[in-house]
N, C-alpha and C positions, 0 to 999 in steps of 0.2 A: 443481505443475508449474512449474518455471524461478523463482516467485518469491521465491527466495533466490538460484540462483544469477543468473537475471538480476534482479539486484539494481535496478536503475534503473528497471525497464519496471513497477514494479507500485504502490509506497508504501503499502500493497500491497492484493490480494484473498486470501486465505485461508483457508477455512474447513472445518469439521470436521461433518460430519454422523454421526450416532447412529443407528442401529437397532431399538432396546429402543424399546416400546412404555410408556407409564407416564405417570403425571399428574406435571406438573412440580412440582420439590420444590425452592427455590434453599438453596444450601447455607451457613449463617449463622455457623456456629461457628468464632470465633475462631482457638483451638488446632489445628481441621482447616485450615484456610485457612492457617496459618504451616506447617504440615507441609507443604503442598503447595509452599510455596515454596522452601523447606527443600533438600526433595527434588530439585525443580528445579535447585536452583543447586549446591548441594553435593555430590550424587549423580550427578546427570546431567549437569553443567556445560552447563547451555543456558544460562547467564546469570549475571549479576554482580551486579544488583540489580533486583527485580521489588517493585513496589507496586501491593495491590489497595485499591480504595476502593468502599464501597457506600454504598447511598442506599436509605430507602424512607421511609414516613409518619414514620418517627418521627427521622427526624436522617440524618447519616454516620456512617462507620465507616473507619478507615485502618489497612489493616494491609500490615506492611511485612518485607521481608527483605536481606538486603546491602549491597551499597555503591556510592558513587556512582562508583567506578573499583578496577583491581586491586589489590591491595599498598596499601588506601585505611584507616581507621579511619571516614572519616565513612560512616554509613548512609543508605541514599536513606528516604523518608518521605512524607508528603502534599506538599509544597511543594518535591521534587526536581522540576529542568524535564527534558524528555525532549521529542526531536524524536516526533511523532505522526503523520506521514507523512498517511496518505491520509483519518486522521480529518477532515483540512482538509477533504475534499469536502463533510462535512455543515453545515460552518461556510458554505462559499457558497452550497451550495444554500438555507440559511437566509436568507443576502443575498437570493438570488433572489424567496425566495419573503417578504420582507418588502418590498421594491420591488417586487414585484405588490400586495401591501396599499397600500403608498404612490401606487401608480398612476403610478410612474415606469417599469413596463415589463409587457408580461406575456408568457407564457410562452411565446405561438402568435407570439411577435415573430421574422420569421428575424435571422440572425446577420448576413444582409448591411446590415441597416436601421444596426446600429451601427459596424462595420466600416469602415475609408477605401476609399474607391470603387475605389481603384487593385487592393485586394483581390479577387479573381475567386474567392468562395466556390462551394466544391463543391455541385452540386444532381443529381438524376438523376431522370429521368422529370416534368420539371417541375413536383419540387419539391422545396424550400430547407430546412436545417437550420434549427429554431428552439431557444429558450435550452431549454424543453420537453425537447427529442431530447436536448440535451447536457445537462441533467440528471439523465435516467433510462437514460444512456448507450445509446441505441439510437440516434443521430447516422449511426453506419457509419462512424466518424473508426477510425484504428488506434490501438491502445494506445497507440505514438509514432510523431512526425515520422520518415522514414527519413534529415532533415539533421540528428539531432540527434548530434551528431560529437563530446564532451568532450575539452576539450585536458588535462586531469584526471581521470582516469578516476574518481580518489578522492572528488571533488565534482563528477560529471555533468552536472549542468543549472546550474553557475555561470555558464556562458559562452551559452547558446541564447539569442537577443536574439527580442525582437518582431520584427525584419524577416523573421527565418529562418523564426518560425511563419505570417507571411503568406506568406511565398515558397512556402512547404510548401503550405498553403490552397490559392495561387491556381493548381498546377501538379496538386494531387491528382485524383484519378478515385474516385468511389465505386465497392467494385464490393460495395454489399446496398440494399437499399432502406431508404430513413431512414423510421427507426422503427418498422421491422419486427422487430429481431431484439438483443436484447442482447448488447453486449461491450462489456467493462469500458476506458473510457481513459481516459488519465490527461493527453492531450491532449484529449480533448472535457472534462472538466471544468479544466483548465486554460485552456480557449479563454475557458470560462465566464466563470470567475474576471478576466481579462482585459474582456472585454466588458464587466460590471458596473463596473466602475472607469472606462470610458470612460463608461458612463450616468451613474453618478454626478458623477462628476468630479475626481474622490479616488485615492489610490496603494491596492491591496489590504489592504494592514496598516492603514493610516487605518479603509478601512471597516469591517473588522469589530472594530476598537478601538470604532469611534461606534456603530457598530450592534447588536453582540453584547456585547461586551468591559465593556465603561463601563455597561449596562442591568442585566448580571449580576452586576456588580463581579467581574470575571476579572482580577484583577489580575497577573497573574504570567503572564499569555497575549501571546505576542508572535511575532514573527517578525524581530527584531531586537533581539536582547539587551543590556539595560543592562547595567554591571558588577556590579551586584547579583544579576544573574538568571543572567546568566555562572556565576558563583561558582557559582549551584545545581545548574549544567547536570551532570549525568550524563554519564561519557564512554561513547558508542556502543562497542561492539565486535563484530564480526563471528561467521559461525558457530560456528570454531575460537576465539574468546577474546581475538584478537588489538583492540589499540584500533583506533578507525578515526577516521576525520573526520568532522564535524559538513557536512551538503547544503546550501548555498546553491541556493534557489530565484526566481527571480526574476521571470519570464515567464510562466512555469509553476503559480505560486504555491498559484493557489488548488485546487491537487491535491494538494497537501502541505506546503507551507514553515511551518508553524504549529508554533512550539513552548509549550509548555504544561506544567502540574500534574496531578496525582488531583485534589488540592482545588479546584484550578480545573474539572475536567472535571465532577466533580461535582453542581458549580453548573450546567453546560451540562445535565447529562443528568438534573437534576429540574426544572428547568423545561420542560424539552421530558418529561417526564411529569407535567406540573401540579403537583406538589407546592407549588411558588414560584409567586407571583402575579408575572404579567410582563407586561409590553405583545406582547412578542412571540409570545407564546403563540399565538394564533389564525395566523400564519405556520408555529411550529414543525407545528400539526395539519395544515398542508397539506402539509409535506414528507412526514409520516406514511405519507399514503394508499398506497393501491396503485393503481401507475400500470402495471406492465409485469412480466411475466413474465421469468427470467434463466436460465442453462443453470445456476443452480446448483439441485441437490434440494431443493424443498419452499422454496424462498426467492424471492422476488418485491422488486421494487426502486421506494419512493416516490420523493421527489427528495432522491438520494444515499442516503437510507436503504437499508438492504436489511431483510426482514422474511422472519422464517424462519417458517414456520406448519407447528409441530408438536406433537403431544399437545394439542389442544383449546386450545392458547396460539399466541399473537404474541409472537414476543424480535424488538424492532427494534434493530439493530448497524450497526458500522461498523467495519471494522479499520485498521490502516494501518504500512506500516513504513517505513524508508529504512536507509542503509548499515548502521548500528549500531543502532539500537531498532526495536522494534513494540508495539503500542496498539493497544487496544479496549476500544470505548462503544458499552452496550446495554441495554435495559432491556424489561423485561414489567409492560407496563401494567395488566394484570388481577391481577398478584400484588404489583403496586407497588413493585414491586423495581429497582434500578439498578446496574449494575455498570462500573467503570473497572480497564484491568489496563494496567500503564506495565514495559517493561523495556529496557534498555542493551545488551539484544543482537538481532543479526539471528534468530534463532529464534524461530519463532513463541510467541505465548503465547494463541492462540485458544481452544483447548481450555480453560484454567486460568477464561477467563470463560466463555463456554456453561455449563461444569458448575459452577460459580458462580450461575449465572443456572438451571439445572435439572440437579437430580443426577443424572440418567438420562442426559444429555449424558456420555458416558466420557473421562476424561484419558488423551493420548495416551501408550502406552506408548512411554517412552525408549529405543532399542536405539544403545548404543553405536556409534560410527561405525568402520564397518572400518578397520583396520591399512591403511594403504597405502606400498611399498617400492619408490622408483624404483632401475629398471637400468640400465646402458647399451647403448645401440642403436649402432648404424653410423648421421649422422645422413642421412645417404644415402636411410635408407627413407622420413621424413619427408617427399620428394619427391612420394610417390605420394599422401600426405593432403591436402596446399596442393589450396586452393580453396573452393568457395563452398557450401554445404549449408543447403537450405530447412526449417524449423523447422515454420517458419506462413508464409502470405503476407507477414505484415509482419516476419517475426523470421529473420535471415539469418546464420549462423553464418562467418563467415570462418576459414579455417586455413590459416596462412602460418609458414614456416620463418626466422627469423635466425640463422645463422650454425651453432651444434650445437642449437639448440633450437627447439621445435613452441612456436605460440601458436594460441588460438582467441578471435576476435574477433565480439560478437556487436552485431548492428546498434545504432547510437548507443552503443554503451559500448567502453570499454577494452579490453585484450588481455590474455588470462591466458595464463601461460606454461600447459602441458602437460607430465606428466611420465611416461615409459614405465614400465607392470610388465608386458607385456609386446610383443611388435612389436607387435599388434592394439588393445591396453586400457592408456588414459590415464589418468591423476588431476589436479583441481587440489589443490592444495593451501589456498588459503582459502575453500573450500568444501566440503562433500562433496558433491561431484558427479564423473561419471565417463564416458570419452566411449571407444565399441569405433569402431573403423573396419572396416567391413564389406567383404570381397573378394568376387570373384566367383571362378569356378574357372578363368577368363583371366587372375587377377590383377588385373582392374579394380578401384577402388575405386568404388563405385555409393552409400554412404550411410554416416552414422555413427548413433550411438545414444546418446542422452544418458541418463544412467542417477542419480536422483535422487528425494531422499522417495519412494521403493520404487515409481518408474515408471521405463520405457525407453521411449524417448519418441524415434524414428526421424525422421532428417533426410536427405534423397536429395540425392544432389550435383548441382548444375544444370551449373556451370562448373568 
């Protein structure tokens, strides 16, 4: 739902749940795992270069297909970097939950203890968010700030400063009770990320360089590219293919700004299944646990973990995307298995780990994206679509006319043009997404309908 085309509001959440019944079987063969990516990039153009890496008792494994841009000779590989988006979330909660070992903060701490006084943090029914809520995101914070305004729509959150996320804080109203009920933010673990840098007294990239980075020897893990690591970067590209920009995150960080390896992630995701002896090991078991239930099927959420419990297993994962890649790190502890899947395009690749991780988990079937054929309208009728249509409480679709052309603007992000196939049903173009505007039989327009990964997904017009 929306997390491609609202590209910014997610870094992302994603996932694929399975049906079939059956003991998990992870899927190890070389030559079937190059086919699947084969197929992926060749066949179905979901992508430009996709690298899997696994892990279990006995070593790594890197297996790789395409390139690190289009019209490119070089091949991406273990040591390609790729932005990881929301993988970041399990690198702070790992922060978090290593400064509770260190007994520099713990979990049932509220958020105002660290916070500048001037901050008037959100509470309801006299009581306070702690770092706890915004870990297993059940906080009651919105996915995003409703200030988060990009004067670049192509890099989002380059310009959202700390003043704007306490202005947001100190003006917001909860309206669910903290820590009753999951939903996914990427401002509540960004607050996170934020706060831990204030306890510590360090910049976000410092800490989890000294903390995570430097313990594991993650050499190639940054959030600030040398020209070495530059070179390696993978160019993102969006649904359709096209290149995109790389996200500067700032504020926001530790909800995504983390770019990274397979080889690297690798390292992250057998020590966080014991394989490597670590110091951090008894932190990474406490992110582990099951703290809280989530609207997702059969999936429950430690700190930042999410943990799918199906067929007689635990797979704990983490996905994450931004403009141009998506990522995911996961592993099943009982079968000792780890898996990392790294790709240059906004299209998912959730599916290709699950059934990596258990063959019973089904690879999603590809269907070609409909043809779409813009006409011309009188841009006159355009008139009756302008205005405001409610998505979600927090997600607010704006549609405003310039001159002969429709845009839709969706809360904190950019304006996409709009293109007619017919009076009623729109297209964007750098996405497959598609928007009906609904009449009544007065001619009113009363709501539109987003229509995307095989949901229509209705938005009523307020203004």
């Amino acid at each position: 739902m929306l997390r491609q085309f609202y590209r910014l509001a997610c870094f992302s959440l994603l996932f694929y749940a399975c049906q079939y019944l059956a003991v998990a079987q992870s899927v190890q063969d070389e030559a079937e795992i190059k086919g699947i990516l084969q197929q992926r990039i060749d066949k179905d153009k979901q992508s430009v270069g996709i690298v899997v890496g696994l892990v279990d008792d006995k070593g790594t494994r890197i297996i790789s297909y395409g390139t690190l841009k289009k019209d490119s000779n070089q091949e991406v590989d273990g040591n390609t970097v790729f932005e990881i988006g929301s993988v970041s979330k399990v690198f702070t909660t790992l922060l978090l939950a290593d400064m509770v070992e260190r007994g520099e903060v713990s979990l049932n701490d509220p958020i105002s203890k660290f916070l500048p006084k001037s901050v008037k943090t959100p509470s309801k029914d006299g009581k306070q968010i702690t770092l706890l809520d915004l870990a297993t995101q059940t906080s009651g914070l919105p996915r995003l700030p409703n200030n988060l305004t990009p004067k670049d729509p192509a890099n989002p959150y380059a310009d959202y400063t700390v003043e704007q996320m306490y202005a947001f804080l100190s003006g917001y109203t909860l309206t669910r009770e903290i820590g009753a009920s999951y939903e996914y933010s990427n401002l509540g673990v960004g607050l996170l990320g934020h706060i831990l840098t204030l306890a510590a007294g360090m910049d976000y990239e410092t800490l989890v360089l000294t903390r995570i980075c430097k313990p594991l020897k993650m050499d190639s893990t940054r959030i600030k590219l040398t020209p070495e690591l530059r070179a390696r970067l993978a160019t993102g590209h969006d649904q359709s293919g096209n290149p995109v920009e790389s996200w500067d995150i700032p504020t926001l960080a530790g909800a995504g700004a983390i770019r990274s390896t397979a080889n690297d992630l690798l390292k992250f995701v057998a020590a966080n299944m014991g394989l490597v002896k670590t110091d951090l090991y008894p932190a990474m078991l406490k992110t582990q646990l099951d703290r809280h239930s989530t609207t997702i099927p059969d999936v429950d959420i430690g700190l930042g973990w999410h943990i799918l419990k199906k067929y007689g297993t635990e797979i704990i994962w983490h996905n994450g995307g931004t403009g141009g890649y998506r990522s995911f790190i996961g592993f099943d502890k009982s079968a000792k298995t780890g898996v990392v899947v790294l790709s240059n395009s906004a299209n998912s690749i959730d599916d290709i780990a699950l059934h990596l991780l258990n063959s019973k988990n089904p690879l999603s079937k590809i269907e070609p994206p409909k043809e779409h054929k813009a006409i011309k309208l009188d841009p006159k009728i355009y008139d009756a679509y302008t205005g405001q249509y409610e998505l979600t409480p927090n997600i607010i679709l704006t549609v405003s006319r310039e001159g002969d052309s429709l845009y839709l603007q969706p809360t904190g992000q950019g304006k996409f043009e709009l293109f007619p196939e017919s009076k009623t049903e729109f297209f964007v173009k750098t996405v497959d997404a598609q928007i009906t505007f609904v009449r009544e039989e007065n001619g009113q327009v009363t709501k539109l309908i987003l229509h995307q990964n095989g949901q229509d997904i209705p938005a009523k017009k307020t203004k």
